[in-house]
C-alpha atoms as one frame of an Amber mdcrd trajectory, in Angstrom:
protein
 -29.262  24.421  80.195 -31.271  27.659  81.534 -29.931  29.592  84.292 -32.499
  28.198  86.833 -30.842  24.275  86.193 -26.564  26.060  85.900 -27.843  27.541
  89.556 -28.917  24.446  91.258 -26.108  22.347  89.728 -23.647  25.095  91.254
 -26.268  24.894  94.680 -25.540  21.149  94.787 -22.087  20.896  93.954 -21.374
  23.817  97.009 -23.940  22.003  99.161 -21.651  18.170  98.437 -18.412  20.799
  99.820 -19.843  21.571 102.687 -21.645  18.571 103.603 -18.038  16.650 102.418
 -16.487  19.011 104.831 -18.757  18.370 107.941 -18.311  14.681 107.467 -14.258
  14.736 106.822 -14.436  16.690 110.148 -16.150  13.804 111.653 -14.982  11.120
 110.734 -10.737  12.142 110.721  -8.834   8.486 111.078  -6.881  10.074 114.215
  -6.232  12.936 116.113  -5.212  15.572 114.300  -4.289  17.687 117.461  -2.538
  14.563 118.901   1.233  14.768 119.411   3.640  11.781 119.153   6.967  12.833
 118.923   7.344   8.615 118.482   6.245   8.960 115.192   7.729  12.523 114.033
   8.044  12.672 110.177   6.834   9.167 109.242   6.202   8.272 105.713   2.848
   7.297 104.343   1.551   3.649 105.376  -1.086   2.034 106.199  -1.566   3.675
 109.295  -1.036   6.549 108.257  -2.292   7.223 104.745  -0.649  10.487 104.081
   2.431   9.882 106.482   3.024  12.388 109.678   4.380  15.942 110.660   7.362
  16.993 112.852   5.203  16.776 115.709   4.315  12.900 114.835   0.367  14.243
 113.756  -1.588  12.739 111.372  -1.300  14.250 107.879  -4.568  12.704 106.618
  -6.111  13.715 109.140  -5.253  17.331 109.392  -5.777  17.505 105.758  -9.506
  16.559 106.210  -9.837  18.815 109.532  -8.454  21.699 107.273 -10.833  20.611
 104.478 -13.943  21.356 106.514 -12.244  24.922 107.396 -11.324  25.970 104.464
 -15.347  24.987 103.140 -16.935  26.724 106.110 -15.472  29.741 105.056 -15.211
  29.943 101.502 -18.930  29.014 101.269 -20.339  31.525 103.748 -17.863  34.340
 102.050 -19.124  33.354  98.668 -22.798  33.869  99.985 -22.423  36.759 101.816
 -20.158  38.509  99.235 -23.392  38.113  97.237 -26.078  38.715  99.546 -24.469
  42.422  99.974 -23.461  42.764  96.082 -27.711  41.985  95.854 -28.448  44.636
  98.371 -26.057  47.233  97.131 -25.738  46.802  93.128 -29.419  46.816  92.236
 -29.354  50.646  93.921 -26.328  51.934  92.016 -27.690  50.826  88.866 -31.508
  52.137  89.404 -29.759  55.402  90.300 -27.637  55.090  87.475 -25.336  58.488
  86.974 -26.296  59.994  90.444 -24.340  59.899  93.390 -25.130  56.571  94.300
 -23.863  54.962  91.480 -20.533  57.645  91.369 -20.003  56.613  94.888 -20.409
  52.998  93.739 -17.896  53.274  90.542 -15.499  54.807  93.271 -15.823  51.922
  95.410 -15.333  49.305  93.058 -12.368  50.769  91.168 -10.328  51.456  94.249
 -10.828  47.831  95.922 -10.030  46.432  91.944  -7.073  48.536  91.662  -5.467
  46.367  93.818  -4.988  42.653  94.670  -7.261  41.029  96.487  -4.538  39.576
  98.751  -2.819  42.424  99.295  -5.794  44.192 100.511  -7.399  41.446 102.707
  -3.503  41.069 104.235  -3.350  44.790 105.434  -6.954  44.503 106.760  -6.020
  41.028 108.814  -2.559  42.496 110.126  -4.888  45.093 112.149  -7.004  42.222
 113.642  -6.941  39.437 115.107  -5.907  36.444 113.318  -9.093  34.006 113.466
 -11.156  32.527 110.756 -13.901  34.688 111.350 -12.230  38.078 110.998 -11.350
  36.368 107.598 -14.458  35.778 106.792 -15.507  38.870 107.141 -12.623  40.554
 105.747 -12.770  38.647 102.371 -16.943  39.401 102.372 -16.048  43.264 102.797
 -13.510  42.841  99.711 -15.557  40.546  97.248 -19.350  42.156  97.513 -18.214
  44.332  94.532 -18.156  41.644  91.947 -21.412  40.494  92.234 -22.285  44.043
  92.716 -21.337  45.204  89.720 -23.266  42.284  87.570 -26.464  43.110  89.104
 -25.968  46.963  88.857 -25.343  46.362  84.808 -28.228  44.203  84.403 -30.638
  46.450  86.291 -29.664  49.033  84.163 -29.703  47.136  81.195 -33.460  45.799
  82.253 -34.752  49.443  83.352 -35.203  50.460  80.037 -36.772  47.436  78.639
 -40.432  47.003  77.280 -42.316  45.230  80.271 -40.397  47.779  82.720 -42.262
  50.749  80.430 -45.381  48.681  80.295 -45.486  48.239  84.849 -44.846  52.071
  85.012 -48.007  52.242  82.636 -50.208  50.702  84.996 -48.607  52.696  87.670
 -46.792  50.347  89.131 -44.654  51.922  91.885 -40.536  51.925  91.075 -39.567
  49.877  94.095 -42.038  47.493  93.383 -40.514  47.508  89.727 -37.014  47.355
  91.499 -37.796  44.815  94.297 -40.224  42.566  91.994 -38.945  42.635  88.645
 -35.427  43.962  87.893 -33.385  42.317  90.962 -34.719  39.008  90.245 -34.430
  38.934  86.418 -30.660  40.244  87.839 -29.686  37.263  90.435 -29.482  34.612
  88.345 -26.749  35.639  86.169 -25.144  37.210  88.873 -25.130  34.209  90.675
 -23.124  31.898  88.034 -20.645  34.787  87.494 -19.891  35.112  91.500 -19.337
  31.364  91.252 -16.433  32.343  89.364 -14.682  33.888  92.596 -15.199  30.551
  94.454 -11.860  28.918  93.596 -10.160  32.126  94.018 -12.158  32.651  97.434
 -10.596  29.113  98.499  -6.981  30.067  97.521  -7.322  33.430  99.585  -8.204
  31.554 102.530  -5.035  29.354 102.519  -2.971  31.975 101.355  -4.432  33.726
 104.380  -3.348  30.444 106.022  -0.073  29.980 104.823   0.630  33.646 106.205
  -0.206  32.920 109.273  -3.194  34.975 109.002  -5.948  32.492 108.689  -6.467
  28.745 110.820  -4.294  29.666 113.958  -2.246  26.539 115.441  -2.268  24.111
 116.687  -5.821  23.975 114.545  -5.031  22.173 111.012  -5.308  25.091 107.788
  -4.460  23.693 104.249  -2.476  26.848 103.456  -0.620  26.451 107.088   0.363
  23.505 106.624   2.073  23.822 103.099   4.028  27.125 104.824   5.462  24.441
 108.147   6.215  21.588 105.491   8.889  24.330 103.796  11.524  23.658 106.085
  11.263  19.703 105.303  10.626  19.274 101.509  13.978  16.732 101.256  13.456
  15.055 104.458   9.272  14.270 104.210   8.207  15.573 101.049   4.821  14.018
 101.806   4.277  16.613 104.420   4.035  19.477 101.445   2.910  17.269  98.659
  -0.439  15.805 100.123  -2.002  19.444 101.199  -0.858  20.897  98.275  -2.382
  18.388  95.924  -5.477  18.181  98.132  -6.042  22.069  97.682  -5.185  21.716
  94.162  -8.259  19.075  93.761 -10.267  21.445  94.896  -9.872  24.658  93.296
  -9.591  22.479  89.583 -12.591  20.437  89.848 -14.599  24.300  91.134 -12.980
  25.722  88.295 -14.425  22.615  86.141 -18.054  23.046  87.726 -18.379  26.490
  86.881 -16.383  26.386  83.235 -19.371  23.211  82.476 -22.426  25.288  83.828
 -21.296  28.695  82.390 -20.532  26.858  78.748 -23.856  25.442  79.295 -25.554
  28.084  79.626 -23.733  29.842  76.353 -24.548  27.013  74.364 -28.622  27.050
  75.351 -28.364  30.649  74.837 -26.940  30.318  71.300 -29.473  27.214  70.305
 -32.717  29.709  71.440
């Protein structure tokens, strides 16, 4: 499998999230703002597949609500973690040893000196608590990973025989940058930022489950695991069901990009 084929299969498999998401949105059974005190704590049935809250809502439902949440923003942080790693990490590594690329190295090992949590917690304690200050608060922490994989492979590519053989016919060095080293650096890039994706989706309901994230009454996986606490012996449905839902979905990422990535090995071994 070349890198071109692992990216698409990663492209599709994001793309079937999302578009999963915007339908479970869509298409929820019931209400999953709806309050019936009636039905407070019920266990799952048929009319309820998941069983209900303390407030009589619709597990299921909320579950599929948060879903779609939890997509939206894990997918646009993953992008836009890497559309700024692009901008900046081809730059540090074409001014490799300057200082750009000290300023860079500076960056990079401060923010991976410490948790991600911990950082993006301090940073969401100062604003307000809404999914898109999340958003953007996980894209200011995570640009450095992808970052740093394009920065080594520019510099790794700047020194290479067609690179010598453009500056020969006096090719320009942006236009050697722009047109020849960042692309030959995406690709890989790409795959290995794929990596963060189930760790992008556990930040966001951690975020959640802190209160930080999906503000109520809106449905967050991670909030709802932190309200079913207080009722794990009397509905233990109410914590199971998001828990194994999120659980789903961070394995069968971390499958995706363990099959592409062992893919790609494997072609690169057989060539």
């Amino acid at each position: 499998m070349n890198r071109q084929r692992g990216i698409l299969y990663l492209m599709i498999f994001m793309g079937m999230l999302w578009i999963g998401g915007v339908v479970c949105s869509k298409f929820a059974p019931h209400n999953p703002l709806e309050i019936l005190l009636s039905e407070r704590l019920t266990p799952p049935n048929k009319t309820y597949l998941c069983g209900t809250d303390e407030l009589g809502r619709d597990i299921f439902s909320r579950i599929l609500v948060g879903f779609s949440n939890t997509m939206n923003v894990s997918i646009m942080t993953l992008f836009s973690s890497f559309f700024i790693g692009v901008l900046i990490g081809p730059l540090a590594g074409f001014f490799y040893n300057t200082v750009i690329d000290r300023l860079f190295n500076w960056v990079a090992a401060m923010l991976f000196s410490l948790p991600f949590l911990l950082i993006i917690t301090a940073l969401m304690s100062l604003l307000e608590k809404n999914l898109f200050n999340a958003y953007a608060v996980m894209t200011a922490i995570i640009w450095v990973s992808p970052a740093r994989i394009v920065r080594a492979g520019v510099i790794k590519a700047k020194s290479a025989t067609f690179v010598v053989a453009e500056r020969a016919m006096g090719k320009s060095e942006s236009t050697i940058l722009f047109r020849s080293l960042i692309p030959m650096s995406i690709r890989p890039a790409f795959i290995f930022s794929f990596k963060y994706f189930p760790e992008i989706i556990g930040m966001e309901a951690g975020l959640s489950f802190l209160g930080l994230g999906v503000q109520p009454p809106h449905p967050g996986l991670g909030k709802m695991i932190f309200d079913s606490l207080n009722y794990l012996y009397s509905g233990w449905w109410y914590a199971f069901f998001p828990a194994f839902f999120l659980f789903v979905i961070v394995f069968l990422s971390n499958m995706v990009y363990r099959w592409v990535s062992g893919r790609a090995a494997y072609t690169r071994q057989e060539v």
